[in-house]
C-alpha positions in Angstrom: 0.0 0.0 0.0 1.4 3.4 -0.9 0.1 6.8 -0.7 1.6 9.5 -2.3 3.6 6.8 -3.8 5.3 7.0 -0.1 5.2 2.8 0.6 4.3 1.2 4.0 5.6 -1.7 5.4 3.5 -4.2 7.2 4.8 -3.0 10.9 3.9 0.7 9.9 0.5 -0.5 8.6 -0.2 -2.6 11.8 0.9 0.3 13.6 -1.2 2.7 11.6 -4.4 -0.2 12.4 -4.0 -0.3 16.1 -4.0 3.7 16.7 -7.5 3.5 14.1 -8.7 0.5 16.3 -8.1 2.5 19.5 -9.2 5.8 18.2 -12.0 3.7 17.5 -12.7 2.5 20.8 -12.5 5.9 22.5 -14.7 7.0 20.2 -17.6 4.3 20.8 -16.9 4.2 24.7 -19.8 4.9 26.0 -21.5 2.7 23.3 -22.9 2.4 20.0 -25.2 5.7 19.0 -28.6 5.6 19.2 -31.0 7.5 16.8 -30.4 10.6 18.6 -26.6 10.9 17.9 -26.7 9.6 14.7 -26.5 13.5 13.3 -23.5 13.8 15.3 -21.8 10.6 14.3 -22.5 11.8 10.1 -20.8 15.2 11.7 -17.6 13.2 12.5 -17.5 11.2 9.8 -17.3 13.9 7.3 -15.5 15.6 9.1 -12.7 12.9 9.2 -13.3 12.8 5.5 -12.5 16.2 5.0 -9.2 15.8 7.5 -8.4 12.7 5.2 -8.6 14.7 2.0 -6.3 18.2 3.1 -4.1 15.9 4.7 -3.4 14.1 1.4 -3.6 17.3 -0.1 -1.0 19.0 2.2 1.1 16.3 1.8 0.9 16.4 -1.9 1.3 19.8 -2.1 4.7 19.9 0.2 6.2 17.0 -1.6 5.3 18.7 -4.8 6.5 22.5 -3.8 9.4 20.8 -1.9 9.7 23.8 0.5 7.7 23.7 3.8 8.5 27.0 4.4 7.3 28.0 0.5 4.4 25.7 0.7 2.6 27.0 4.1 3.7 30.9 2.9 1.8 30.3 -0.6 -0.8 28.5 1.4 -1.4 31.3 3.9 -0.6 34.0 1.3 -3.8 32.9 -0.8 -6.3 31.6 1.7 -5.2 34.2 4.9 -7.1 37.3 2.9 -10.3 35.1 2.6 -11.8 34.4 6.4 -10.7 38.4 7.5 -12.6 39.4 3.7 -15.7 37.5 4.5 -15.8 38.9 7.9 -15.8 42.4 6.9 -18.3 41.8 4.3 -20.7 40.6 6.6 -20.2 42.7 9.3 -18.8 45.8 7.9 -17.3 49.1 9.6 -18.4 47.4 13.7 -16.2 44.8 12.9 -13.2 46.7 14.0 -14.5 47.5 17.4 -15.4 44.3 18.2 -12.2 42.9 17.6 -10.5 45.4 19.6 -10.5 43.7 23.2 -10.1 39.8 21.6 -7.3 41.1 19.6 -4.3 40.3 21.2 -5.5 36.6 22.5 -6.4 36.3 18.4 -3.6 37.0 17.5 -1.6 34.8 20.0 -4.2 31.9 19.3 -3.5 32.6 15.6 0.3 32.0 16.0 0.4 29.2 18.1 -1.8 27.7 15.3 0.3 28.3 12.4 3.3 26.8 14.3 1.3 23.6 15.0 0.1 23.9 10.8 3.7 24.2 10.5 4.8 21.9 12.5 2.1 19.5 11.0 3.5 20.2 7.4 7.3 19.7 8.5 6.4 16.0 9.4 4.7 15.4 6.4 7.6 16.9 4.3 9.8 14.4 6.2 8.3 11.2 6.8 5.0 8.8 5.4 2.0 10.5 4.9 -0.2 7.7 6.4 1.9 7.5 9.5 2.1 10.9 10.3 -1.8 11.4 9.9 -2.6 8.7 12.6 0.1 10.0 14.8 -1.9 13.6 14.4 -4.9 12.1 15.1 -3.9 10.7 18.5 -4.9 14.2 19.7 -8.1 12.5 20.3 -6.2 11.0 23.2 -5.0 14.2 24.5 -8.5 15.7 24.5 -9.9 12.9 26.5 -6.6 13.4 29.4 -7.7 17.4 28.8 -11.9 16.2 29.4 -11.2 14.2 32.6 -8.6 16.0 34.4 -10.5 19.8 33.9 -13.9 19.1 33.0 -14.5 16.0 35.7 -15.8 13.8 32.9 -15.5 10.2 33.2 -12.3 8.3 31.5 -13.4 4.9 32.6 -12.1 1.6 31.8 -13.3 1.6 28.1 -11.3 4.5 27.7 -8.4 3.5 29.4 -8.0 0.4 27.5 -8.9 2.4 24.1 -6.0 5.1 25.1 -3.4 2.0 26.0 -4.4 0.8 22.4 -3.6 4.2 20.8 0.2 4.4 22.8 0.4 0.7 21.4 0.3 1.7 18.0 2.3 4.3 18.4 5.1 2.1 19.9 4.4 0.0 16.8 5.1 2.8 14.6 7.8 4.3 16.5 9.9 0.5 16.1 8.9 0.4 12.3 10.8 3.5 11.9 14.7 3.4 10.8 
């Protein structure tokens, strides 16, 4: 299996499997979804489908421009204008005051997320597509840690086994690599 024509070897795709597998599992914790959720669960889905298609396309595009730096500059360059554009459009001159007192936490918040884009694009440009998306998407894990220890919600067993699965894979991926 390649993508990107980037192959995989079997340890990186088991490795790949058991984060997906325990990703999974955090995911359906508390169950399968009733009727109710089943908006939601549509929700996520496309929107790991959309995650799935700019990460291939971010990874194309870095490989292709061969510059990570050149890459998320052209990047930013053509689609920073757009969001501030549409927001001006819509809410015209009052705009400006009511950015005043978020400003500086926007901008902060704004560059501690291009360094992570960055960041995110740097590991693409240097290692397999595929492995590096299901290493990014072990955030999930994170969220949960973030979920329990400030927000009081539940980790329970389900999730603890679901989260030893995810560092599993990792360890997988993390031997499969020279």
């Amino acid at each position: 299996m390649t993508v990107l024509g980037q192959p995989l070897a079997a340890t990186e795709m088991a490795g790949v499997a058991v984060i997906s597998a325990g990703l999974a599992g955090l995911a359906f914790a508390d169950g399968w979804p009733r009727r109710a959720q089943l908006p939601a669960l549509a929700a996520a889905t496309t929107t790991g489908a959309v995650i799935a298609g700019y990460t291939v396309v971010d990874g194309t595009g870095v490989h292709r421009s061969q510059t990570v730096i050149g890459y998320i500059a052209w990047l930013f360059l053509c689609q920073g204008p757009v969001l501030p554009l549409l927001a001006l459009a819509r809410r015209g001159r009052p705009l400006f005051a009511q950015l005043k007192p978020v400003c500086g936490i926007g901008l902060a918040g704004g560059a501690i997320s291009l360094l992570a884009y960055g960041l995110v694009i740097w590991a693409q440009a240097h290692g397999d597509l595929a492995t590096v998306a299901a290493l990014r998407e072990t955030s999930i894990l994170i969220a949960a840690l973030i979920a329990t220890l400030l927000f009081r919600e539940r980790f329970g067993r389900l999730r603890l086994i679901a989260g030893t699965v995810v560092l599993a894979g990792i360890t997988v991926l993390e031997l499969a690599s020279p």
